[in-house]
C-alpha positions in Angstrom: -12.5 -17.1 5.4 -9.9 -16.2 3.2 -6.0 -15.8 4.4 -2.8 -15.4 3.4 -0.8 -17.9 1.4 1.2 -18.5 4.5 0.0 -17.3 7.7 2.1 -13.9 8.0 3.1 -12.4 11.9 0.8 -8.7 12.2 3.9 -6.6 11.6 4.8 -8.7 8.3 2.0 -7.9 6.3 2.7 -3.9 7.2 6.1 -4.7 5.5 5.0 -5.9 2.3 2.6 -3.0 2.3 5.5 -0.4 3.0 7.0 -2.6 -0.2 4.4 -2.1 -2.5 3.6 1.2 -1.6 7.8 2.4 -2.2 6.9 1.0 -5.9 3.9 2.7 -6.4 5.0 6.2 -5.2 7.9 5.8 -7.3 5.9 5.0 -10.4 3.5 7.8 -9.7 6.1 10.5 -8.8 7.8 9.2 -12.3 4.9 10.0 -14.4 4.2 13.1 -12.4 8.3 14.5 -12.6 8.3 13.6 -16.0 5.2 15.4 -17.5 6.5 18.5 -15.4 9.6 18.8 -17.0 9.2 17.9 -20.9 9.4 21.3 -22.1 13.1 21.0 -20.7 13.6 18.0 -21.8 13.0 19.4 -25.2 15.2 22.0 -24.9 18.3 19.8 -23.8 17.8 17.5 -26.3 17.2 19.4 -29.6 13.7 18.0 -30.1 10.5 19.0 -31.9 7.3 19.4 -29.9 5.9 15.8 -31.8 9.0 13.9 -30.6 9.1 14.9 -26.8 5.3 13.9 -26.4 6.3 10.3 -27.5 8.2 10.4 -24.1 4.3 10.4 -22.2 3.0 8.8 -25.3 5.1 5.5 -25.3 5.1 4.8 -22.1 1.3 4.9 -21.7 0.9 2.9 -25.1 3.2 -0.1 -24.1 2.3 -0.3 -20.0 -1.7 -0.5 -21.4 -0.9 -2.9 -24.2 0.7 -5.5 -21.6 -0.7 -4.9 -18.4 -3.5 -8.2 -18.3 -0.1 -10.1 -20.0 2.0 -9.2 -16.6 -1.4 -10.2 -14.6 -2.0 -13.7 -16.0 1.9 -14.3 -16.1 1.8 -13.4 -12.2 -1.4 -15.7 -11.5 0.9 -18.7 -13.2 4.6 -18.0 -12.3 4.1 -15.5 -8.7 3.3 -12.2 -8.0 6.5 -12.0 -6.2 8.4 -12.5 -9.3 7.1 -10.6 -11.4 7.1 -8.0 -8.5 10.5 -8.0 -7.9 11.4 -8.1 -11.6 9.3 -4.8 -12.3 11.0 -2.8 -9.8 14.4 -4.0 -11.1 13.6 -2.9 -14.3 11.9 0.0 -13.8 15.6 1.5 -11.7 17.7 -0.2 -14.5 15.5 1.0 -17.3 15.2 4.7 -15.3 18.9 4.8 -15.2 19.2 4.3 -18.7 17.1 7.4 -19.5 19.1 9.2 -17.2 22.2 8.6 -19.7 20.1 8.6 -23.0 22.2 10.8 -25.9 19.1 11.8 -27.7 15.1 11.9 -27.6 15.0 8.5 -29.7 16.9 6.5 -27.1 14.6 8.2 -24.1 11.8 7.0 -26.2 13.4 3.5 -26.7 14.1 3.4 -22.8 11.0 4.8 -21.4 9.2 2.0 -23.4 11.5 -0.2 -21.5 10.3 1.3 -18.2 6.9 0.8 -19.5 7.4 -2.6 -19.5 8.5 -2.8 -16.1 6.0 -0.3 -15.3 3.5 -3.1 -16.2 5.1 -5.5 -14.1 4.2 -3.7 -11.1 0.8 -2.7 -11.7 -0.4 -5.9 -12.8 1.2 -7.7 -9.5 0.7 -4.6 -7.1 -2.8 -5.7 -5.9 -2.9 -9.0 -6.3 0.1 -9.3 -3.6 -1.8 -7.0 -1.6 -4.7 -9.1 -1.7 -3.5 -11.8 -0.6 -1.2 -10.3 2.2 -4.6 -8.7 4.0 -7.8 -11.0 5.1 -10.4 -9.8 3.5 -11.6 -7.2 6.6 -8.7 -5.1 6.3 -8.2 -5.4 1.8 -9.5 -1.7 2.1 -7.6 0.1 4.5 -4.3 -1.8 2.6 -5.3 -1.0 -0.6 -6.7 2.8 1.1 -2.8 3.5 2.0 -1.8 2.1 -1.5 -3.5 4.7 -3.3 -2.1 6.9 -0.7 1.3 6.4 -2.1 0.2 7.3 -5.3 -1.3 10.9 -4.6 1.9 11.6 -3.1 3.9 10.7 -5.7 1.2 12.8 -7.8 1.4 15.9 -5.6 5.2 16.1 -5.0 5.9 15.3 -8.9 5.7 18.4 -10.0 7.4 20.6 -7.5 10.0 17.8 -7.0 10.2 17.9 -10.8 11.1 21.6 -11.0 13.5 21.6 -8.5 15.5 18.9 -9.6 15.4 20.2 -13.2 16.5 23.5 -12.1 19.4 22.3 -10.2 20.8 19.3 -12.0 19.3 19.3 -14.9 16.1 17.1 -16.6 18.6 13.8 -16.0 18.5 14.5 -12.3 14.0 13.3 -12.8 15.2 9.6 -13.6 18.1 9.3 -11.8 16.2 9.8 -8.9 14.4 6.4 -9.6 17.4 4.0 -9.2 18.0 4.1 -5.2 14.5 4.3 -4.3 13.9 0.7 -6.5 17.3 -0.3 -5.4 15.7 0.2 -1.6 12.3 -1.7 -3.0 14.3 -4.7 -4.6 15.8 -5.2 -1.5 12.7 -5.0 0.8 10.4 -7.1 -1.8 13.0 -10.2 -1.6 13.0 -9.7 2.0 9.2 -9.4 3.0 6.9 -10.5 0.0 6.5 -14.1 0.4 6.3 -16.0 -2.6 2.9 -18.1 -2.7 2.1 -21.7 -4.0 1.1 -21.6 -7.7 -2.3 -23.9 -7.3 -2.5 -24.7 -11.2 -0.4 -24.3 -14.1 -1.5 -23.4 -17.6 -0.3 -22.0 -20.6 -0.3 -18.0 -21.9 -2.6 -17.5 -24.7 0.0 -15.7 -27.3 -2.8 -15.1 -30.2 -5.0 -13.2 -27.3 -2.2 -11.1 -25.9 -1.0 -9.8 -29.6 -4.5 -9.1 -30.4 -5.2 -7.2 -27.1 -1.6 -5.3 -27.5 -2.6 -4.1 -31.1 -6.2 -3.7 -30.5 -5.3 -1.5 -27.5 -2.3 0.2 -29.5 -4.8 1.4 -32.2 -7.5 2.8 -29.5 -4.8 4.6 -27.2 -3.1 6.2 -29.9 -6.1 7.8 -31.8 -7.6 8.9 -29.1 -3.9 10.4 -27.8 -3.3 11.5 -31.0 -6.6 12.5 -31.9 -6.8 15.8 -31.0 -3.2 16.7 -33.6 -4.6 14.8 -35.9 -7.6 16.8 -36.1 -10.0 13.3 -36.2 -9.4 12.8 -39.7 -9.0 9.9 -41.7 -6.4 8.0 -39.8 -8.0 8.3 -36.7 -10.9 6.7 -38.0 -9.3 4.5 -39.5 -7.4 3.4 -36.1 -10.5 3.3 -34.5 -12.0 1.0 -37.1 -8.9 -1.4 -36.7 -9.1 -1.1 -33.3 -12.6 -2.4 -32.8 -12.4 -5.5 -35.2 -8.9 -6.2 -33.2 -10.6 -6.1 -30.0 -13.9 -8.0 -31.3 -11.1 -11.0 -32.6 -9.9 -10.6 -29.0 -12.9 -11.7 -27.5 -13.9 -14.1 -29.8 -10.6 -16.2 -29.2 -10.7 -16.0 -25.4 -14.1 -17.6 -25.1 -12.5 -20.7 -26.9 -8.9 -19.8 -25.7 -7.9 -23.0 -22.9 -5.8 -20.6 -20.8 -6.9 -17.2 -21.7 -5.4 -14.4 -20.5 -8.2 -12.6 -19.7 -11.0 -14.6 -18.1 -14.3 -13.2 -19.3 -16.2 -15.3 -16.5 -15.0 -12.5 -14.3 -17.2 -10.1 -16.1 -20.6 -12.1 -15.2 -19.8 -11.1 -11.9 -22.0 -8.1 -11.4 -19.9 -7.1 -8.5 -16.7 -7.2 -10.7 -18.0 -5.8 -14.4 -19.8 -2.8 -11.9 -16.3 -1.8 -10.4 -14.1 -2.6 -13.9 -16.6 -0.1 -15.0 -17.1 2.5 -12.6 -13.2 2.5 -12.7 -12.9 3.3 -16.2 -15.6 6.3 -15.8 -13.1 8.0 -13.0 -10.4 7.7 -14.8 -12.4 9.4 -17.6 -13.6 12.0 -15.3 -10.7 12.7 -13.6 -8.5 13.3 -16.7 -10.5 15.4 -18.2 -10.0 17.6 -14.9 -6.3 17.4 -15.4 -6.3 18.4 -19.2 -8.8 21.5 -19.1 -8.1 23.1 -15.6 -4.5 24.5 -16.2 -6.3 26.1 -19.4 -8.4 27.7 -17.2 -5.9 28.5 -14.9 -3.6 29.7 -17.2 -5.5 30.9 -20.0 -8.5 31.9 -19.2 -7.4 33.9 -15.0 -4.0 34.6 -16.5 -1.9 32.5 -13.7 1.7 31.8 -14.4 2.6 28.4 -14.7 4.3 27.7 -11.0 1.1 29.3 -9.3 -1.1 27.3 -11.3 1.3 23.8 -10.9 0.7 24.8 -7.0 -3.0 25.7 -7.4 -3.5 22.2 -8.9 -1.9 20.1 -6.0 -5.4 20.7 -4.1 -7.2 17.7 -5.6 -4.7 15.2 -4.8 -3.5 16.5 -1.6 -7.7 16.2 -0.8 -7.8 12.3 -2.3 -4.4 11.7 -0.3 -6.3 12.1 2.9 -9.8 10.4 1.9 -8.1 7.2 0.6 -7.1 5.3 3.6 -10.0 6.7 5.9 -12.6 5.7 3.0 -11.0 2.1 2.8 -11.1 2.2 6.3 -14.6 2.4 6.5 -15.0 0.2 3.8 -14.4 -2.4 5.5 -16.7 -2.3 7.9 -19.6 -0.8 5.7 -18.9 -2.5 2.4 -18.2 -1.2 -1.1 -21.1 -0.1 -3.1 -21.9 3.0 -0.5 -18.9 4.5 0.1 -18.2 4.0 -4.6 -21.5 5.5 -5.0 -21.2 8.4 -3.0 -17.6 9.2 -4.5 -18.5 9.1 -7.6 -21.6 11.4 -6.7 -19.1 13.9 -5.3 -16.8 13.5 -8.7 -20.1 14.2 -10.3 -20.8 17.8 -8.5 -17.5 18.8 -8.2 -17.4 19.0 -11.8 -21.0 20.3 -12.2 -19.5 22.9 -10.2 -16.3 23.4 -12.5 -18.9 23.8 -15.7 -19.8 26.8 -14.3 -16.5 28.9 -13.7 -15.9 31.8 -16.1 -13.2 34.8 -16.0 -14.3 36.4 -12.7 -15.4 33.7 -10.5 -13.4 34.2 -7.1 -10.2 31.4 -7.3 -11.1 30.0 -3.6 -14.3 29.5 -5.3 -12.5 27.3 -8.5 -10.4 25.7 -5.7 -13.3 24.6 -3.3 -14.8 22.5 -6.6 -11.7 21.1 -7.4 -11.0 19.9 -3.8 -15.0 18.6 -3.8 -13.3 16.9 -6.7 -10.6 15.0 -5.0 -12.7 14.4 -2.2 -14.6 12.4 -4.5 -12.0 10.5 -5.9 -10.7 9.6 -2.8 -13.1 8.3 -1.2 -13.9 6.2 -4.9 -10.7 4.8 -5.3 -10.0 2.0 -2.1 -13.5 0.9 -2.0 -13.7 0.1 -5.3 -10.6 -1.5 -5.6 -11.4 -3.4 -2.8 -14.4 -4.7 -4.5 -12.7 -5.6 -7.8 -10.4 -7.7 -6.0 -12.4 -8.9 -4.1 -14.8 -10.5 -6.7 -12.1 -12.6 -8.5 -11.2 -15.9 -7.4 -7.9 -16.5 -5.8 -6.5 -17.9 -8.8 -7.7 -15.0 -10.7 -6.1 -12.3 -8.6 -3.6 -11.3 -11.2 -6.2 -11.2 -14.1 -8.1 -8.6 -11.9 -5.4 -6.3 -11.1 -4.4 -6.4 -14.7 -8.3 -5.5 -15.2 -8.4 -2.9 -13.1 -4.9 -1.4 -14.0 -5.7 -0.9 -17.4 -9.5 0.3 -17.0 -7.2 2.9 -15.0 -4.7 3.8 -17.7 -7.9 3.3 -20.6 -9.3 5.7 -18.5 -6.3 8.3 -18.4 -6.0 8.4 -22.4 -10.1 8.4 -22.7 -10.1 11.1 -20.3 -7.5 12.9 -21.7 -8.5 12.3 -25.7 -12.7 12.7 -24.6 -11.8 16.2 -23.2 -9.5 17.6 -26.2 -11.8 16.9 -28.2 -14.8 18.5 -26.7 -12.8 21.5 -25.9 -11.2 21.9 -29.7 -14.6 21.6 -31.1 -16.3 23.8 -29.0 -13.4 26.8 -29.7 -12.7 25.5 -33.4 -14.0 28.7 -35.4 -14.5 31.2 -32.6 -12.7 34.1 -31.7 -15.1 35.9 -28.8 -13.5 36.4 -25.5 -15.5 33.8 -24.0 -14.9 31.2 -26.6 -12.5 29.4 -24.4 -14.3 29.7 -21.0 -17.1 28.1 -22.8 -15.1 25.0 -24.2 -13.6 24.5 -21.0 -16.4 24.6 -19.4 -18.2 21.8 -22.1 -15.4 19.8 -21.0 -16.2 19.9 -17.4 -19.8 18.9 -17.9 -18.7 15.9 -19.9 -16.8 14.7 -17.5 -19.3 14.8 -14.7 -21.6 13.2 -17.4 -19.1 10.3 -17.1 -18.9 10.5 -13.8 -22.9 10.4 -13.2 -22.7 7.0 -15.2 -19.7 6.0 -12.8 -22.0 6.8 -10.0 -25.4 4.7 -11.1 -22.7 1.7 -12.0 -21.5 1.8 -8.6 -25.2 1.5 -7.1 -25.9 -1.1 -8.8 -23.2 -3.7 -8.0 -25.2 -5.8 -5.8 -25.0 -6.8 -2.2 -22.0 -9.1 -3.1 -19.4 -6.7 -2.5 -20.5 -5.6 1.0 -18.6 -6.1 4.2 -16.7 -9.4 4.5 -17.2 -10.4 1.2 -14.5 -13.3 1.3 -12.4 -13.8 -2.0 -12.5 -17.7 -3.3 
């Protein structure tokens, strides 16, 4: 049975949970505040509409390109440091923005944060991990994700308050006590474990992962501007040979940094995957609903911003009960069944058009989170829980960028079903309809999320043990 590095009291593994989960509601509320209030941003700083979306665009660019970096660095040097050094930087590099004298140096510094950003992720579950035995990973990893629907719902509220009052400066300034707080508790509770074997970082597979990843994130974030022409092909195409060179040098690589043993792991390539598909899913809900909200019923922004705090508020209460019950029922039920949800909550969203009753547009939304929240700790709890011990930091890397992957797929997938579908049309319904095409692509993904999660294999049921 697997346990701790060092055997922790009860009330000390709660502590490094509080930890983590300070660091990821404060990454989450940043990405949350920070969307809400780039139109103001813009305005403060002078900037064109292409410049202020490389404040979103670089930071999800450079925390994908480097997250499996941050995890193998964490399985050979400690969690804790790596830890503890992200949450530093992410307060240092947030205070920075805060003083930024144009967009270029927000840019510069938010792909600082990034960095740090990538720190946490990769470290985040690993130290989780490793704090819990394995018959309470879920309900720890349950409350993480917690934290990060909070920081989701209160973003954009919080956002527009603080905007209003003291200005788009006030969104990052924010950031610096509450990491000043989590430095402080991470160097008091997260124990720092015994490194069990040294090894080397595999520089060629990290730059070929960063570009390869680079090329792939930014067509399909920039795809939709760039009308899939010619240079988005063309990133694609360098993208894939980039990511093929990739693979090719980590099966001869001594130390890779990404260990592809993991993936003959049905348990582990099942949730890496099933992951990726609820990312896609679930971004594709966040790009097309405020067009339906706002241009298709007419809603003003603020009622809309409220309208759309349903789904998390929904995955903020299934999380911890569903890795709760995880637990004690294993993985692949509780996965399957959220992702079935996913799947007819946005069946159900395919189907709204100009006069369908909003309690009616909320309920599928909320069928929606309910899905995703009771996806998320499970599935989590699996991926972890298939990797060795030595491996732990590899798999949270794994299963932080199939999240972020998942975010630009999502987001890219969706605006470019929707701009096809309305490219030419001008009939009132043109734009219902493209939404709605949208919406039934994503449950399509989510459909395949669900049949990956069923067949993951009796390995992730209850008590699986990590090595």
């Amino acid at each position: 049975m697997h346990r701790p590095e060092r055997e922790m009291k009860d009330g000390a593994k709660w502590w490094v949970l509080v930890t983590v989960g300070i660091g990821t509601f404060m990454s989450a509320l940043n990405g949350s505040v920070v969307n809400a209030v780039l139109p103001v941003m813009r305005r403060g700083l002078h900037a064109d509409f292409a410049t202020i979306e490389w404040v979103v665009t670089i930071y999800l660019l450079v925390v994908s390109g480097l997250l499996l970096l941050f995890g193998r660095l964490g399985d050979l040097r400690g969690h804790k440091t790596w830890f503890v050094s992200g949450l530093a930087g992410f307060a240092a590099a947030s205070g920075l923005c805060c003083l930024a004298p144009d967009a270029t140096f927000v840019i510069l510094f938010r792909a600082l944060q990034a960095i740090a950003a990538a720190m946490l992720f990769a470290n985040s579950p690993a130290i989780l991990t490793k704090s819990f035995p394995p018959e309470q990973r879920g309900q720890a990893l349950g409350l993480q994700a917690t934290m990060t629907y909070l920081g989701l719902t209160v973003g954009p509220s919080l956002g527009g308050l603080l905007a209003q009052r003291w200005g788009w400066r006030a969104v990052f300034a924010i950031n610096v006590p509450i990491g000043a707080v989590a430095v402080c508790m991470a160097l008091r509770f997260v124990q720092r474990e015994k490194i069990e074997k040294r090894g080397g970082i595999d520089v060629a597979g990290a730059t070929l992962l960063f570009t390869g990843l680079l090329g792939l994130l930014l067509a399909l974030n920039r795809g939709h501007a760039w009308r899939w022409g010619p240079p988005v092909v063309a990133l694609l195409a360098a993208s894939a040979v980039l990511l093929s060179l990739f693979v090719a040098v980590e099966r001869r690589a001594r130390s890779p940094i990404l260990d592809l043993a993991l993936f003959r792991e049905r348990a582990f390539s099942a949730a890496s995957a099933s992951a990726l598909l609820n990312y896609i899913a679930v971004y594709g809900i966040l790009f097309l609903f405020p067009f339906y909200l706002i241009e298709v019923r007419g809603l003003g922004p603020a009622r809309a911003g409220l309208l759309l705090t349903v789904q998390p508020l929904v995955m903020t209460v299934a999380a911890p009960l569903s890795g709760i019950a995880s637990d004690r029922i294993g993985t692949r039920t509780p996965t399957t069944l959220g992702m079935a949800l996913l799947a007819a909550g946005l069946l159900w969203l395919s189907r709204l058009d100009p006069r369908t009753p909003l309690i009616e547009a909320e309920l599928a939304l909320a069928l929606c989170g309910l899905g995703t929240g009771i996806f998320i700790a499970p599935n989590n709890s699996g991926l972890m829980g298939a990797a060795p011990r030595a491996r732990q930091g590899i798999a949270a890397g794994v299963l932080a960028t199939a999240r972020n992957l998942g975010m630009a797929m999502g987001v890219g997938l969706a605006g470019a079903i929707f701009t096809t579908a309305l490219r030419g049309r001008e009939e009132p319904g043109a734009l219902t309809s493209a939404v709605d095409a949208g919406f039934l692509a994503a449950a399509v993904a989510a459909a395949l999320g669900a049949a990956a999660s069923a067949i993951r294999g009796a390995g992730v049921e209850a008590g699986q043990r990590t090595r």
